[in-house]
N, C-alpha and C positions, 0 to 999 in steps of 0.2 A: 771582489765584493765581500767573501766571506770574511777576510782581515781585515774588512771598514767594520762589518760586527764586531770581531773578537776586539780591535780596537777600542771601540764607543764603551764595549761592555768591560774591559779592563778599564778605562777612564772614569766609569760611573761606580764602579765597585772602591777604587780607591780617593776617588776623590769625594766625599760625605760632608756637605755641607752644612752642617745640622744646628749646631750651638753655637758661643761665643767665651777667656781665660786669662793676659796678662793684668793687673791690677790699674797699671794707668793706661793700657787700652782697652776703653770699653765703650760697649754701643747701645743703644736703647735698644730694650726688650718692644716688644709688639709685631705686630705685620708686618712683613718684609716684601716685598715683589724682587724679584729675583730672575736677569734677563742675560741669557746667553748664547753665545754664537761661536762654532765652533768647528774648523775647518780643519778637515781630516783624511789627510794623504793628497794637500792639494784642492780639495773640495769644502766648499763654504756650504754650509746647513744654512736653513730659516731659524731666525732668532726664535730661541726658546722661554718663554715667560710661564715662573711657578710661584706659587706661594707660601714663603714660611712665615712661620709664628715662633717666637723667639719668647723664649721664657728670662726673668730677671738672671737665674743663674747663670743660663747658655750665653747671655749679651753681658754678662763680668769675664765670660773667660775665653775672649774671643781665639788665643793658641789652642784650647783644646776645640769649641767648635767647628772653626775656619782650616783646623789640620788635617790632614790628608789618613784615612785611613786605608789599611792595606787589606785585600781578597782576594789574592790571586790562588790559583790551581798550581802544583809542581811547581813553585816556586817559592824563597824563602824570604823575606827583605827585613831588612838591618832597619834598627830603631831608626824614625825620623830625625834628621836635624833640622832645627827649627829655630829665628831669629827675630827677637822683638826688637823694634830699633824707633822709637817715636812712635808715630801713627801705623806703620808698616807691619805686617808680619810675613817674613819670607821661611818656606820648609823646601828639604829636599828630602824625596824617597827613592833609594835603590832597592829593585827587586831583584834576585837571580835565579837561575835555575831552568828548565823549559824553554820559558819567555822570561827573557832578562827587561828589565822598564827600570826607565829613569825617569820621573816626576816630580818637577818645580814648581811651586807655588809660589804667588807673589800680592799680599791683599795689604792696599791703601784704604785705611777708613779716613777719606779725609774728612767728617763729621760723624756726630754719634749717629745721624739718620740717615750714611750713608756714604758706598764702598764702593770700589771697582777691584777689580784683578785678575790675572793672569795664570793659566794652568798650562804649562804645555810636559807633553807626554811622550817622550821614543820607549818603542818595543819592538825587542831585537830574539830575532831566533835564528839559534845558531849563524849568528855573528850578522844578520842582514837582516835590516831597517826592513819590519811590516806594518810598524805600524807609526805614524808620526801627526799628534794632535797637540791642539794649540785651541783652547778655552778661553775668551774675554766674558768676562763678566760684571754685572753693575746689579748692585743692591741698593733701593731704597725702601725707609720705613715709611709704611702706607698707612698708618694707624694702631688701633688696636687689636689684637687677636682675634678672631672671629669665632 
C-alpha cells in the first residue's frame, strides 16, 4: 500500500497538467473538465473529474502545458524529449537515482475543444518494478472560465 502512495505521488508531481505551446497545435482557452482513470499496480481507481481554466497563452502552447514536469526526491532526470507530430504531442521523461521512473506521454487533441491521452509511469528501486501506473484521460472545453 505504501508504494501505491509513493506511486500516485510521484505520478502527480511529474505529470502537471496546467497550460497549453506548438504554434499549429492549439486549443481553445476557457473551462476545461478534465476526467481521469488510473490503474495502479494492477488496480483501477474511480474516474477522477477536475476543473481547469485555460488561459489564451497556456491553449497557444500546448508542449509546454501538456508536458510533463519533473519533482522527484534523490533523483535527477535528463531534459524531456518531446514530439509534435500533427495533432499529437508525445514526451518521454527518465528520472534516475533513488527511484529511477520512466514517463510517457501521449496527448491527441483531436479538436480545439477537446483531447484524450495517455500517461503511463514505471518506478524502479533498485532494479525492481514498485511502482507501474497507466493514466487515461479526456479533456473537454465546457465554456468559459469561471
Amino acid at each position: 500500500m505504501q508504494m501505491n502512495k509513493l506511486g500516485m505521488t510521484l505520478l502527480c508531481s511529474l505529470v502537471l497538467i496546467v497550460s497549453a505551446g506548438a504554434s499549429e497545435l492549439a486549443i481553445e482557452p476557457g473551462q476545461w473538465k478534465v476526467t481521469s482513470t488510473t490503474v495502479m499496480n494492477g488496480a483501477t481507481s474511480p474516474p477522477g473529474v477536475k476543473a481547469r481554466c485555460l488561459t489564451p497563452e497556456q491553449a497557444g502552447d500546448v508542449a509546454k502545458t501538456f508536458g510533463p514536469v519533473s519533482g522527484t526526491v534523490n533523483s535527477t532526470c535528463e531534459p524531456a524529449e518531446s514530439e509534435v507530430a500533427g495533432r499529437t504531442l508525445k514526451w518521454h521523461l527518465q528520472c534516475r537515482g533513488q527511484l529511477d521512473l520512466d514517463v510517457l506521454g501521449s496527448f491527441n487533441f483531436d479538436s480545439p475543444s477537446h483531447y484524450t491521452a495517455t500517461v503511463i509511469s514505471k518506478g524502479r528501486m533498485a532494479g525492481q518494478l514498485i511502482s507501474d501506473v497507466k493514466t487515461e484521460i479526456e479533456g473537454e472545453r465546457v465554456g468559459e472560465c469561471q
